[in-house]
N, C-alpha and C positions, 0 to 999 in steps of 0.2 A: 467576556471572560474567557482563557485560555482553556481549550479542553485539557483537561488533567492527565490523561494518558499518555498527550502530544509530551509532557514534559518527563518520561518515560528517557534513559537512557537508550534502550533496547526493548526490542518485541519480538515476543511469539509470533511463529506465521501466521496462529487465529486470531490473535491481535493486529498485527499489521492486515490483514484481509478487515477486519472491522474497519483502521482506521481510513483503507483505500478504499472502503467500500467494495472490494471486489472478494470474492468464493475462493476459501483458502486453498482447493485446487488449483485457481488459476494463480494465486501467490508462487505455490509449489512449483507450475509450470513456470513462471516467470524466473524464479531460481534456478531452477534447471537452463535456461533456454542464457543463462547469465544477463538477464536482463536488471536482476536486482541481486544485490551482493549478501551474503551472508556470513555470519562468524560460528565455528563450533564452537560449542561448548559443553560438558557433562552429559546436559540434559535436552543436547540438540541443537539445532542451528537458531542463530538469531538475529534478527535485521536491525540494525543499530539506526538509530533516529533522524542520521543525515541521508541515510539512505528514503527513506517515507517521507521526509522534508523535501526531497529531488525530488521523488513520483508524484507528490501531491504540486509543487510548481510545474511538473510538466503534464499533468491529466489536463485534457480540452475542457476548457471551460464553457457550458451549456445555459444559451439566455435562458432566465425564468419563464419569458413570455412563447418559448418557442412554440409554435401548438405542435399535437403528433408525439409521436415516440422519444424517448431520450436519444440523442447522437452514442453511436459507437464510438467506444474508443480503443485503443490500440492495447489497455492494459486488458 
């Protein structure tokens, strides 16, 4: 089943950090640094869903079986 958020036009950066799983600082930095795009609007910027749909196909994907720490990744 589809997570319901993903089908979300647009996100908050506390949403979009949920749905990348990454600390909405480091969202912030990533906007800043123009790594991920954002739209104003009103009530502040917002990452529209193709943008989170690109960061989630390009996050490194991590075997389940790996022992040890999770892999860094670049987000």
């Amino acid at each position: 089943m589809p997570d319901p958020i993903l089908e979300q036009f647009c996100f908050t950066v506390t949403q979009a950090a949920k749905v990348l799983g990454r600390h909405k600082s480091t969202i912030y930095r990533l906007v800043k640094d123009g790594h991920i795009k954002t739209r104003q609007t009103v009530v502040g910027p917002v990452i529209m869903r193709s943008e989170i749909m690109r960061h989630l196909s390009e996050m490194p994907v991590e075997p389940e079986d790996r022992p040890g720490p999770p892999l860094h990744s670049p987000w």
